[in-house]
N, C-alpha and C positions, 0 to 999 in steps of 0.2 A: 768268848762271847762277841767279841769284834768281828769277828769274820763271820759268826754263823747273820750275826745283823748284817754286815755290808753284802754276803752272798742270799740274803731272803731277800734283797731290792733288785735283785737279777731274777726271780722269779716274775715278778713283770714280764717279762720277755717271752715267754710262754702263756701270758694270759691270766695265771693262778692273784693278782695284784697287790695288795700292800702298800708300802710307801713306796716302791719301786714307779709306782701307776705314775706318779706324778713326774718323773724322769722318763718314764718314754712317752705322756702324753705332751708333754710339754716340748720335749722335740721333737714328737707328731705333727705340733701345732706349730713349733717358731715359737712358744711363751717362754723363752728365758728364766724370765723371773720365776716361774711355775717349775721348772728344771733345779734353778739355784734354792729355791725354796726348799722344795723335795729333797734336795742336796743336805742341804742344812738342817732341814731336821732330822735326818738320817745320820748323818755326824753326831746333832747332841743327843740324839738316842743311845748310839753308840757307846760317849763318854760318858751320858749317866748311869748305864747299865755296867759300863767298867768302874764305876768310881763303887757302887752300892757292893758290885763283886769283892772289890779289893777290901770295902768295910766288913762284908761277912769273911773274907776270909780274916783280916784281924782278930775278928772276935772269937771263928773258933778254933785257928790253931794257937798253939800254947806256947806262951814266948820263948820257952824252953828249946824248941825247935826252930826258933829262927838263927841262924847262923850271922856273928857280928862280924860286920865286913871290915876289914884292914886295912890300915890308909898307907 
């Protein structure tokens, strides 16, 4: 899921926009902030959409299947 979101911000780049918009408008323009911005909430998009993944996957595989790691 991290990659399908970091590679939909590169669709900007062809026009189709997203949150990608705000990373090439922003270095269209010189607006840094508007770049770091875009940045940034693409990032915590990213780690919210992983963290919500990892809780569904918790909940539906069966602890039966998790393999105990060995120190």
């Amino acid at each position: 899921m991290l990659q399908i979101i970091a590679t939909a911000t590169i669709a900007a780049i062809v026009g189709i926009g997203g949150l990608g918009r705000y990373l090439i408008d922003g270095q269209a323009s010189r607006q840094y902030e508007v770049m770091a911005g875009g940045a940034i909430v693409v990032a915590l998009l990213a780690l919210l959409v992983d963290l919500v993944m990892a809780g569904i996957q918790r909940l539906v595989v069966s602890p039966g299947l998790v393999v105990a790691k060995e120190h």
